[in-house]
C-alpha positions in Angstrom: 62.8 147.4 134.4 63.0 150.2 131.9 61.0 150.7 129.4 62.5 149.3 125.6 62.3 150.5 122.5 63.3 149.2 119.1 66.5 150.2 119.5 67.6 149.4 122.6 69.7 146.5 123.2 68.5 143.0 124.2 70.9 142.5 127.0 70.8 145.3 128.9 74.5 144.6 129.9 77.7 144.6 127.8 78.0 140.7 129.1 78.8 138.3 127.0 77.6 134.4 126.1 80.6 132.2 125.6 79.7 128.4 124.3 82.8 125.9 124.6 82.2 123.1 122.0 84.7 120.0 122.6 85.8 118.8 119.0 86.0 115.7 120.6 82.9 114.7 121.1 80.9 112.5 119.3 79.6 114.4 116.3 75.5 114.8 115.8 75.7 116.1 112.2 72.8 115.3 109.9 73.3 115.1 105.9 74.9 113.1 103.1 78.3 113.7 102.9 78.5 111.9 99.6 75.3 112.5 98.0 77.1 114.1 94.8 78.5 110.7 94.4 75.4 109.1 93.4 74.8 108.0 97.2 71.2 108.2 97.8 70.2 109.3 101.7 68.8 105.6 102.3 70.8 103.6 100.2 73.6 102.5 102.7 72.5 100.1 105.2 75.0 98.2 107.6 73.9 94.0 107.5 73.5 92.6 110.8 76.8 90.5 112.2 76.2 86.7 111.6 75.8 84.8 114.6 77.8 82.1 113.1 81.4 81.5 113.1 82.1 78.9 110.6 85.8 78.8 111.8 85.3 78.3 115.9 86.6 75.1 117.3 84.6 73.7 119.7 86.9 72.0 121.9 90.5 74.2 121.2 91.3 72.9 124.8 91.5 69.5 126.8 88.7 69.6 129.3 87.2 67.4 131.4 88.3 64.4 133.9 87.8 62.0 131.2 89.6 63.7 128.6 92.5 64.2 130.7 92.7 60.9 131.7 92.3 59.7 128.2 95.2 61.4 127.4 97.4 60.8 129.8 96.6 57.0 129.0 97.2 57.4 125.5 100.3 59.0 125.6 102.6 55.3 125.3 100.4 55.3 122.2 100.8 58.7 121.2 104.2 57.8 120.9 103.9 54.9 118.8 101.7 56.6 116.3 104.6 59.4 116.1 106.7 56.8 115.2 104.5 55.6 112.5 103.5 58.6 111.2 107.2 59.3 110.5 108.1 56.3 109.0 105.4 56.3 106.6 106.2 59.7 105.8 109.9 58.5 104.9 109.1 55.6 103.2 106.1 57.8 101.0 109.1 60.3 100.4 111.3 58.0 98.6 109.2 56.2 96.9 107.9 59.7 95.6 111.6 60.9 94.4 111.7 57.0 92.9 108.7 57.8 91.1 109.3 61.5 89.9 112.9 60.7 89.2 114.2 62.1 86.0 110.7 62.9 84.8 110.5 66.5 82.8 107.1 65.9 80.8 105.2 67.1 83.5 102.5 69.0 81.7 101.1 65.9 80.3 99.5 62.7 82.6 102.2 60.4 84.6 103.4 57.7 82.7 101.7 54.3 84.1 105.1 52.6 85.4 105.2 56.4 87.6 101.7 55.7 88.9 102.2 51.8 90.1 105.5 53.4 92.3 103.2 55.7 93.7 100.7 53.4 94.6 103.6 52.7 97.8 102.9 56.0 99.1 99.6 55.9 98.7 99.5 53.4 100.9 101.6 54.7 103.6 98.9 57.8 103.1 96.5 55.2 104.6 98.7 54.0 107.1 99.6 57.7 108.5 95.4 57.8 108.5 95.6 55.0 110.9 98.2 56.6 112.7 96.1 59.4 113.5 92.6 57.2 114.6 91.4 56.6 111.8 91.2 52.7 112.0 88.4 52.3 110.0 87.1 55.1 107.5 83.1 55.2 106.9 81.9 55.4 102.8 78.4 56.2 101.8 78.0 55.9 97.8 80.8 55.4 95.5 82.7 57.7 93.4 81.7 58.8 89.6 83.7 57.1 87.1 86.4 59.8 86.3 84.9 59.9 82.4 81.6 60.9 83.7 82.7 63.2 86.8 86.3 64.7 85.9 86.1 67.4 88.5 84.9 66.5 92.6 84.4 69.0 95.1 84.0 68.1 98.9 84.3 70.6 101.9 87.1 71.4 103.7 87.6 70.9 107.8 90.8 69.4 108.1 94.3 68.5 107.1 92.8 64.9 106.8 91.2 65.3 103.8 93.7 65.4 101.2 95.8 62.4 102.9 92.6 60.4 102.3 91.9 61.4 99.1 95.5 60.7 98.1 95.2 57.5 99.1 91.9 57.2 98.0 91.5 59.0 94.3 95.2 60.2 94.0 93.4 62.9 92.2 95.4 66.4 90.8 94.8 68.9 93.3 94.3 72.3 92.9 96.4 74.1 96.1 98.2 77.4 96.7 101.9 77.9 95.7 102.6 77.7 99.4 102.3 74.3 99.8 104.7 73.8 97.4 107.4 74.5 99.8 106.4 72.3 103.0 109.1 69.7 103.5 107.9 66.7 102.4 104.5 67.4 101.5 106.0 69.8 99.2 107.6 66.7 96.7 104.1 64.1 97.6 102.3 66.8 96.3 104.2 67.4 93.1 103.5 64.1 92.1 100.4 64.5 92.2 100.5 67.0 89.4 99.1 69.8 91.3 97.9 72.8 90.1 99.1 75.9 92.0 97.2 79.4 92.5 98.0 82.5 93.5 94.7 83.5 95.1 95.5 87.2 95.3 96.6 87.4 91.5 93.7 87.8 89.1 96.1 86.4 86.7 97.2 83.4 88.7 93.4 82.6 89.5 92.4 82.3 85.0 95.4 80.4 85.0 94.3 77.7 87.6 90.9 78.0 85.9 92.5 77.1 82.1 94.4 74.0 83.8 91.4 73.1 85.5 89.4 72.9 81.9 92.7 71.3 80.0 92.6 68.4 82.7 89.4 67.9 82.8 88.9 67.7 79.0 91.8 64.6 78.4 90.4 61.5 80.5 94.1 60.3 80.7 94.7 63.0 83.5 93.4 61.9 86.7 90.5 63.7 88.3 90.4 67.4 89.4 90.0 67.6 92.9 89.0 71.1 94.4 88.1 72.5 97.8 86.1 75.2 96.4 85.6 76.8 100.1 89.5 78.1 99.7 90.2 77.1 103.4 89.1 74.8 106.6 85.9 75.0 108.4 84.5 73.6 111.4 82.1 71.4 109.4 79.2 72.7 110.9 78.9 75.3 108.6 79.8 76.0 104.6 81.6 79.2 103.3 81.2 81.0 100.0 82.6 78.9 97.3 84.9 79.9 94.5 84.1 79.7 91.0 87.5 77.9 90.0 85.9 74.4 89.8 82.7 75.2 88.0 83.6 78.4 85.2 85.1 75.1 82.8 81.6 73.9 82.9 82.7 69.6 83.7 80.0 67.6 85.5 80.9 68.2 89.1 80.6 64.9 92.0 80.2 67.0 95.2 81.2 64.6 97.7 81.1 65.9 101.6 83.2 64.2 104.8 82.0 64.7 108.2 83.7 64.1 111.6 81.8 62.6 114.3 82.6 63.5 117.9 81.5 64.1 121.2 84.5 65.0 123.6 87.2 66.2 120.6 86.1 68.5 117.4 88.7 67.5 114.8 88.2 71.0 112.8 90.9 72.5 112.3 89.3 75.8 112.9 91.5 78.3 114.8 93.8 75.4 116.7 97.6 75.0 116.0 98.4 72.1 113.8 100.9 70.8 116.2 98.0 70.6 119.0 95.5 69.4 117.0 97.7 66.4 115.9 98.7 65.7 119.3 95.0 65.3 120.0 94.5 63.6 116.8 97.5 60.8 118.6 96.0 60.6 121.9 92.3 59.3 120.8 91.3 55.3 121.2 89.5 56.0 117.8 88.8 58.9 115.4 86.0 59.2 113.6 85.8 59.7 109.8 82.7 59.9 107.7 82.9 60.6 103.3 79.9 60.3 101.5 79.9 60.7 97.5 76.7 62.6 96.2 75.0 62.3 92.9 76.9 64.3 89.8 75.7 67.6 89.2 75.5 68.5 85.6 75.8 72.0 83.7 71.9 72.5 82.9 73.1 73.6 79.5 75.5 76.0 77.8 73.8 78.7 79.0 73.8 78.6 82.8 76.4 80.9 84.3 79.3 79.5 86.7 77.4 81.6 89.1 74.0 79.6 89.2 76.4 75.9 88.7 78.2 76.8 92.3 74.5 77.7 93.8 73.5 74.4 92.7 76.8 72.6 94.1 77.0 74.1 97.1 72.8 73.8 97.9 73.2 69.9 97.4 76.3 70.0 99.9 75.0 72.1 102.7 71.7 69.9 102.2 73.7 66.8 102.6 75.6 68.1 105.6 72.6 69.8 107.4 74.5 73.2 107.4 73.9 76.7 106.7 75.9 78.6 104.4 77.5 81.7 105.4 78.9 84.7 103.1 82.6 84.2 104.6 85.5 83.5 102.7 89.1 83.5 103.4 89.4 87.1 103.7 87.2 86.6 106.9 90.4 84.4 108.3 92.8 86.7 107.4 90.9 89.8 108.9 90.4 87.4 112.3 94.2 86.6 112.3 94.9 89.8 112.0 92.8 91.0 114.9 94.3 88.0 116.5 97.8 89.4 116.0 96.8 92.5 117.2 95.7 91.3 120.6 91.4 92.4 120.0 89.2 90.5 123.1 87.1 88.9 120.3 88.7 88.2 116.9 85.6 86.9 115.6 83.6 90.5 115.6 86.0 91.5 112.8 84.9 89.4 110.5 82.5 90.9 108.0 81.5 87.8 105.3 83.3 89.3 102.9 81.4 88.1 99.6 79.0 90.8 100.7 81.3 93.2 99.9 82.0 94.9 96.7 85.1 96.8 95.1 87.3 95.5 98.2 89.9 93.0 97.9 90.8 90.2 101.2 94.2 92.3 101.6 92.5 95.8 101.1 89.8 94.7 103.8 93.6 93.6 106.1 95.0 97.1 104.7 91.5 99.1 106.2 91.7 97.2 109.3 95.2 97.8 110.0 93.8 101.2 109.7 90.9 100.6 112.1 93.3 99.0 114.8 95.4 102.0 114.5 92.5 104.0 116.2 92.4 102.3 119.1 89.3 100.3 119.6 87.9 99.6 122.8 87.2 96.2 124.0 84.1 96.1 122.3 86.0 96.8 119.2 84.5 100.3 119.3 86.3 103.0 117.8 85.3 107.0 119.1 85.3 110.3 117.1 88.7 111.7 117.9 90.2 108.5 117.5 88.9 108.2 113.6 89.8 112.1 113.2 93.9 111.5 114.9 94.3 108.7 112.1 92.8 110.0 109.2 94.3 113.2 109.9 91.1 114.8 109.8 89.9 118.1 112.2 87.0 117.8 113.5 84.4 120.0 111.4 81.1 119.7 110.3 82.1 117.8 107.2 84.2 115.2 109.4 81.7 115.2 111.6 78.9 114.1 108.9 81.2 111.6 107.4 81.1 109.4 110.9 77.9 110.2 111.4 77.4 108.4 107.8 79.0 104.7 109.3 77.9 105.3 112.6 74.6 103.9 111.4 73.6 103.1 114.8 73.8 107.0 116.0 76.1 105.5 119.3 78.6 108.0 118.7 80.8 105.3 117.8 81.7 103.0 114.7 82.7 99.1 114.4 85.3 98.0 111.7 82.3 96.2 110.3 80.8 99.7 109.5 84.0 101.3 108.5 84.5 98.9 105.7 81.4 98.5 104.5 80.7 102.3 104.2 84.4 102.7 103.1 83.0 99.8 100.2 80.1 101.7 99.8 81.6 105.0 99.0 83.9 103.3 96.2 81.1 101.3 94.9 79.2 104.7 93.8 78.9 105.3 89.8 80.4 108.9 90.7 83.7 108.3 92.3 85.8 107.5 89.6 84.5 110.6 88.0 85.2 112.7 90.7 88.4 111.6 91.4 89.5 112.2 87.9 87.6 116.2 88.3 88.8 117.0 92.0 92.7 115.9 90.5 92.3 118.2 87.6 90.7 120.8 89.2 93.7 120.8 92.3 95.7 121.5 89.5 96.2 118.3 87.5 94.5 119.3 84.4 97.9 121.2 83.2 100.5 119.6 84.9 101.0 116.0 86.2 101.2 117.1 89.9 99.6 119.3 92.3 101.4 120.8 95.6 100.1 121.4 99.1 99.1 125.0 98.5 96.8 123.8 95.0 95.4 121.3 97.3 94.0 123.8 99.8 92.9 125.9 97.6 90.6 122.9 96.1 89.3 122.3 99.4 89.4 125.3 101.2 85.2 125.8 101.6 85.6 122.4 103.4 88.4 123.1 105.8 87.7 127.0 107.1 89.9 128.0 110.3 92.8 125.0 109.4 95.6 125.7 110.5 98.6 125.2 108.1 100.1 122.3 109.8 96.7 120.7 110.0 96.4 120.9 106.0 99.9 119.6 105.7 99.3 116.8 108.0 96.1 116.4 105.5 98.6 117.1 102.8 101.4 114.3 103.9 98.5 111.6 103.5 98.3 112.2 99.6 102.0 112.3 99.4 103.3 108.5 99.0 107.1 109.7 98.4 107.2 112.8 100.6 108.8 114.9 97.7 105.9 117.6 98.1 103.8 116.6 95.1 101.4 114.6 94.6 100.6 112.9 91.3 97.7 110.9 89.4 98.9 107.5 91.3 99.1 108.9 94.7 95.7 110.8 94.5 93.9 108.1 93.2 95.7 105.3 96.0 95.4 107.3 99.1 91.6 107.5 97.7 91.6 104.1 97.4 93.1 103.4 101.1 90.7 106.2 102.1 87.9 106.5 100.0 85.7 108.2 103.3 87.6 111.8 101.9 86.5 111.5 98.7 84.1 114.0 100.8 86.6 116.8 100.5 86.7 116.9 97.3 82.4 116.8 96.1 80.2 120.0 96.0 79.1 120.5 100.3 76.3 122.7 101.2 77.7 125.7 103.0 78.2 125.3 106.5 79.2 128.0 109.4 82.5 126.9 110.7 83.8 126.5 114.3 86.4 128.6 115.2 89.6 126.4 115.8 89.5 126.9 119.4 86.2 125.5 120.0 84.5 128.4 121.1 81.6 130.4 119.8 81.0 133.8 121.0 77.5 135.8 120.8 78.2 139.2 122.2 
């Protein structure tokens, strides 16, 4: 070999290296996309998935030679109980129209002569109980004297437990408008001066909460009765309770109902209500269990509605022997929806959503419509170009360090559990409202009301080197609700809001050398 000076060449050839990098690929980028935000390098953690699903059935199916020949032995009286179950249903119809007929002061207590009519389908509420096995109905303790306890909450596992406290209490109920429509039901349930909530409408929800405290305040109204868990359960477990029954700050009887079984779990859990009552018919015997706990007083004026439900909801999952998960009915809707969509395991999409901040049930449905649109595996694993195709993203170091943020495992994949919370954590820092409001006005918003596609790129041009122009317009076309080429203060801050992950596109980013679009780096 030659001898080399200083200024000869290192390759002695005019060859050439030529690297192929696959945008494709799982990213390994290191940094904090989002640390302008307020987002500290260690301050976003993913919680573990809880082992427990508060809403799983145990036995959704008949199994087992003696449950299959139970049934099929049952089924003469299945038939008959069908029968009953209608007639009381008739009967408690008209005696409900007889009772609510020509009555328009419904904002104050039923009249007396109202209540004694009513007492006709309360009965047949018992009788429908016995049409479904419940021959005999197990009491433990007795309930509060309604001047002492205006306000009970029990938990929630089945449709059973407001026939039996109909029959039992004929409390007023608090339920959502929907059930004001189910035939039948619908009118029994009106005359039981039921207070209806819209549970997505902050507005709806203080609403409910000043009826709640007017009702409870004028011992001529019956008691309140709530089911502060906002949905079934399988009874094995409690949910996060709402705050509905305990911000008018009543003493509150907490009173629990369980449902013995060995062969047939009576939870109503994720099985159809036409199966589960067909089960319900084909039983010898059902068992019920209600027990009425001690009253739980405000400790004084000062005790939040926070600390009040703690209290509550400790002395019922005490009582039942059950744990208390952070779930809520968002988690139901988020498992329907993965349901709907087909997913092997509905149940891994659940994420407890009281541990989640700044994101509402139906924005947690909105971000996982998003997720399914990616395509996730059958371990409900999502890849890199899969996240980059929907959020219209290229891959670049900056996309490429904001899913290596969620992908807090480092698998080169994420969950939807990691998507949302990092999507929640992103929106929860103290900088993104500020930002949002500098990245519009800098785009261009600060003179006019609007900013167009070219504006845009020029905002975010040290974060997108080598796009091409239909890849910025594709980034463009996310922004832009209306597709009239401009995008104002609403759209900015709601496609934000949908995706807060890009908020990254618009923050201060360390200078980074930028692939060329073809994937290939040269070193002559």
């Amino acid at each position: 070999m030659a001898d080399s000076d200083l200024s000869s060449p290192l390759l002695s050839s005019p060859d050439h290296i030529v690297v192929t990098v696959h945008p494709s690929a799982a990213p390994s980028a290191t940094g904090n996309p989002f640390i302008a935000l307020g987002c500290d390098d260690d301050d976003f953690s993913v919680p573990p998935p809880s082992t427990l699903d508060p809403f799983r059935n145990r036995t959704p199916a008949i199994e087992g030679l003696y449950e299959w020949a139970k049934t099929a032995l049952c089924l003469p009286l299945a038939a008959l109980r069908l029968a009953l179950f209608g007639l009381c249903l008739a009967v408690g119809y008209v005696a409900t129209k007889v009772a609510l007929a020509g009555w328009k002061d419904k904002e104050n207590p039923m009249p007396k002569w109202r209540c004694r009519v009513m007492w006709i389908t309360r009965l047949c509420a018992r009788c429908i109980l016995f049409s479904f096995g419940y021959q005999w109905i197990k009491r433990k303790g007795k309930p509060a004297p309604r001047e002492i306890a205006p306000i009970i909450v029990s938990n929630h596992v089945s449709y059973i437990e407001p026939i039996f406290y109909f029959y039992e209490l004929f409390p007023t109920i608090v339920a959502a408008e929907s059930h004001d429509s189910i035939p039948f039901v619908g009118t029994i349930i009106r005359a039981m001066q039921v207070i209806y909530v819209n549970r997505f409408l902050p507005s709806s929800r203080k609403q409910a909460v000043r009826e709640i405290k007017r009702r409870a305040s004028c011992d001529k109204f019956p008691r309140v009765l709530l089911f502060p868990e906002g949905t079934t359960t399988n009874g094995r477990n409690l949910i996060s309770f709402q705050l509905g029954a305990f911000i008018p700050g009543y003493p509150i009887q907490p009173v629990i109902i369980r449902y013995p079984h060995v062969h047939f779990d009576q939870s109503w859990g994720n099985v159809s209500l036409g199966k589960l009552m067909f089960r319900m018919f084909t039983q010898f015997h059902n068992f019920f269990e209600v027990e009425y706990l001690p009253v739980i007083y405000p400790l004084d004026d000062k005790e939040t509605a926070v600390h009040f439900r703690e209290r509550t909801s400790r002395a019922i999952a005490t009582a039942l022997n059950a744990v208390q998960t952070g779930h809520s009915y968002g988690d139901i809707m988020l498992h329907m929806k993965a349901q709907e969509a087909k997913q092997e395991n509905p149940s891994s999409f659940m994420v407890e959503m009281t541990k989640l901040f700044h994101i509402s049930s139906t924005e947690a449905v909105d971000f996982l419509d998003k997720f399914l649109a990616m395509n996730p595996d059958p371990s409900g694993r999502v890849q890199y170009h899969d996240f980059l195709r929907v959020l219209r993203l290229k891959a670049c170091p900056l996309s490429a360090k904001i899913f290596s943020f969620i992908d807090v495992e480092k698998s080169g994949t994420i969950t939807f559990r990691q998507f949302l919370y990092g999507s929640a954590h992103v929106m929860s820092q103290p900088g993104f409202d500020q930002t949002f409001e500098e990245a519009f006005a800098g785009c261009g918003g600060a003179v006019k009301t609007y900013v167009v596609e070219q504006e845009l790129r020029d905002f975010i041009q040290p974060a997108i080197l080598n796009w091409s122009e239909d890849e910025v317009h594709e980034f463009f076309m996310l922004f832009d609700n209306d597709n009239d080429g401009r995008i104002d203060k609403n759209d900015f801050l709601s496609c934000l809001r949908r995706n807060p992950l890009l908020i990254a596109f618009f923050t201060p980013q360390p200078q980074q050398k930028e692939f060329e679009g073809n994937g290939v780096i040269e070193i002559v």
